[in-house]
GUKOL-648660 format. One record per residue (C-alpha): residue in one letter; z, y, x. Coordinates in steps of 0.25 Angstrom, whole numbers, plus 5000, padded with zeros to 4 digits. Layout:
// residues N
AZYX ...
END
This chain:
// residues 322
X486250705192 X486250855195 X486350885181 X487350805178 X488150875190 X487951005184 X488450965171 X489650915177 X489851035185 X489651125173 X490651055162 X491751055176 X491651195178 X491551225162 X492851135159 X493551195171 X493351335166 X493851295150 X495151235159 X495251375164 X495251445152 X496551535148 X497551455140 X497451565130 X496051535126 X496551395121 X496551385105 X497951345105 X498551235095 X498951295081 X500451295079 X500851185070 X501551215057 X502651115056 X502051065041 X502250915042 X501150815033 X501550675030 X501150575017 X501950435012 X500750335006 X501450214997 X500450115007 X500250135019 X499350015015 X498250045008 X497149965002 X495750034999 X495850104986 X497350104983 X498050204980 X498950304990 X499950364985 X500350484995 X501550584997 X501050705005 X502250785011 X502150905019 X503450955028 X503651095030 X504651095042 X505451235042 X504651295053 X503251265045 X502351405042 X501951415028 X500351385028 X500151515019 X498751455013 X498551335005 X498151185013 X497651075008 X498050925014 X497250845021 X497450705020 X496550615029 X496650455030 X495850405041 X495550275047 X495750215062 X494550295067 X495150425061 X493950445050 X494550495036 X494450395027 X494850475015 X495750595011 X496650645004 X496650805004 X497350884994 X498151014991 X499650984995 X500750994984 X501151114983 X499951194991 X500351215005 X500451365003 X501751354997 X502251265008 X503751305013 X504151285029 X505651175025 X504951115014 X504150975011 X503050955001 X502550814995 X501650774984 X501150644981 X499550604979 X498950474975 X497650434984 X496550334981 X496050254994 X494750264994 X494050104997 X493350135011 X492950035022 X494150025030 X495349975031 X496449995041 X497250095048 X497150245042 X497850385047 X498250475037 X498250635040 X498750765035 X498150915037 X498151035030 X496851135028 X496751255022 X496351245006 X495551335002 X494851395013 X494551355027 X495351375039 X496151265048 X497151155046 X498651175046 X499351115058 X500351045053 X501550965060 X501250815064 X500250715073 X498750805071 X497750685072 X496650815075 X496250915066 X497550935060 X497750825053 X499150755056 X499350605055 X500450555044 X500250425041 X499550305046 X499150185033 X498150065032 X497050045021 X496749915016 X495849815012 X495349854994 X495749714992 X497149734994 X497149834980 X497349764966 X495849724963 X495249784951 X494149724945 X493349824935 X492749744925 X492149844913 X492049984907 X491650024923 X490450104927 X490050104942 X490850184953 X490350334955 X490350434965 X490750574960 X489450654965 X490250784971 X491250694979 X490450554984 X491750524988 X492450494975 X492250354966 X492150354951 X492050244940 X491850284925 X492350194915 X491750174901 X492750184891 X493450074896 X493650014906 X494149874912 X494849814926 X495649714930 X496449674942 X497249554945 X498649554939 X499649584951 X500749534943 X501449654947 X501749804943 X500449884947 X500050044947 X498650074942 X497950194948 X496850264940 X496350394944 X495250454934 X494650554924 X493550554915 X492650664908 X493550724899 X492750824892 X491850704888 X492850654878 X493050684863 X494550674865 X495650684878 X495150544886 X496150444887 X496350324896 X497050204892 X497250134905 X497749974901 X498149874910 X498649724906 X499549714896 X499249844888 X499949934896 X499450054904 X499250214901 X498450314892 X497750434901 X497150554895 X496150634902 X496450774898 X495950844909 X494550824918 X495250784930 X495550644939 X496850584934 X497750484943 X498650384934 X499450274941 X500050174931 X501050054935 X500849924926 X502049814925 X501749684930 X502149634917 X501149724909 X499849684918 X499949554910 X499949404914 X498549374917 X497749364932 X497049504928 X497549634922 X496649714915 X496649854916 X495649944907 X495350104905 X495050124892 X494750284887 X494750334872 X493250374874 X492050364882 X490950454886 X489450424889 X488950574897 X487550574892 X488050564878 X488950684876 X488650814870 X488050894881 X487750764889 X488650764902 X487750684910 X486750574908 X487650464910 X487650374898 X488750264902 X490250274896 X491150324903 X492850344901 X493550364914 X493350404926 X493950324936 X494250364952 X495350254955 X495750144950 X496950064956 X497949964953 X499049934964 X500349844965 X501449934960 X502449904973 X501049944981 X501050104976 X502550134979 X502850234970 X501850314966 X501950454958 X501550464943 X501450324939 X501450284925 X501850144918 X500850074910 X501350074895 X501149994884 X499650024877 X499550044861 X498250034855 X497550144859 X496450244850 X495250174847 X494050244858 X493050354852 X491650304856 X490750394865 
END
């Protein structure tokens, strides 16, 4: 007991003495530069592993200081117990150094739900942090949920089984893990590749997001992406880097039947362990590399930037063997 009363004492007296403190020795809150964050998604309805597609805006109200260094954007979706369930950080368009007091900046980005445990109610907020370097975040204009992070939009995640099922039937190798990000989800096809989903019976937009080893073919790798009746696009692969294609596919060309089919074909194939140097010791075939794969109800995507129509197919080159 007497302890105890001399604790007590001791955190009184100590608490007494911060209240007393000068004013002046306070850290006082950063003045807000009037830079104001807000994002448009085309569902605020989300299923796991559908596609988001976001406008980012950033207002500059004529009283906002320029920030002088470069920022990139933090982008947090959190669920109702305020843990992040997955980001979307990126460098704004144009960098934030170039950013005028009076004007409004907006760019658009295409983001993949990721398939996590939960469904329900999700936050989404906005920041700024210095890019590169360290230092603090910008305080922007807005509701700062802590940490400088400002709430704009509110949106639900729903159940997989509300997306377009797809069922992968051959030409698939087992989902990977890329080794220097855990976080990120592969599947190598061989040369090609089948799937099928159940027919709609109205317009839809495929989403594939992929790349392959370019430097591993004799010629410039090419995809054929076919869906239903013969239609669908050719993708070369001129560059080593992830490429996002969004295609819309009439009603009329998935065809009659319960089931469309959709398959990636590429002119070649690869197997690692048998190229000249070897790349590695894998021995299976592999074409394409793919991150995403997504079909989705035309009316449920809006209006979604750099969507192409599916054409009519011609024959196309015979492959060259591995």
């Amino acid at each position: 007991m007497t302890i105890r009363r001399f604790w007590g004492v001791a955190f009184v007296t100590v608490f007494a003495g911060l209240l007393a403190l000068p004013a002046c020795s306070r850290r006082k809150p950063a003045e807000v530069n009037p830079i104001v964050p807000s994002i448009e998604v085309n569902r605020t309805r989300a299923p796991l592993g559908s596609a988001l597609e976001i406008t980012y805006t950033w207002t500059l109200e004529p009283g906002a200081q320029k920030l002088g260094q470069d920022y990139r954007a933090l982008v947090h979706f959190l669920d109702s117990h305020d843990v992040i369930l997955f980001d979307d950080d990126h460098m704004p368009v144009p960098p934030p150094s170039t950013w005028e007091p009076g004007e409004t900046y907006s760019y658009h980005r295409t983001r993949f739900v990721p398939v996590y445990p939960y469904v329900g109610d999700v936050e989404v907020r906005m920041g700024l942090y210095p890019y590169p370097g360290r230092g603090e975040r910008a305080v922007l204009k807005g509701e700062d949920r802590g940490f400088r992070e400002y709430k704009v939009a509110s949106m639900e995640l729903l159940p997989q089984t509300e997306n377009i099922f797809l069922v992968y039937k051959s030409g698939w190798h087992n989902p990977e893990t890329i080794p220097e990000n855990p976080g990120i989800e592969r599947t190598w096809t061989e040369r090609e590749a089948l799937t099928s989903f159940k027919n709609p019976r109205e317009d839809v937009v495929i989403y594939l997001e992929a790349d392959t080893c370019v430097k591993c073919f004799s010629a410039t790798p090419e995809l054929t992406l076919s869906v239903g009746n013969n239609v669908g696009v050719r993708v070369p692969f001129e560059e080593p880097q992830v490429v996002l294609k969004k295609i819309r596919v009439k009603a009329e060309d998935l065809g009659d039947e319960e089931w469309v089919d959709l398959r990636l074909t590429m002119n070649e194939s690869f197997v690692p362990s048998q190229l000249d140097p070897p790349l590695n010791k894998d021995d299976r075939e592999l074409g394409l590399n793919v991150y995403h794969l997504y079909v989705a109800e035309a009316d449920t995507v809006g209006s979604p930037e750099d969507v192409i129509d599916a054409e009519p197919l011609g024959p196309s080159a015979p492959p060259t063997q591995p």
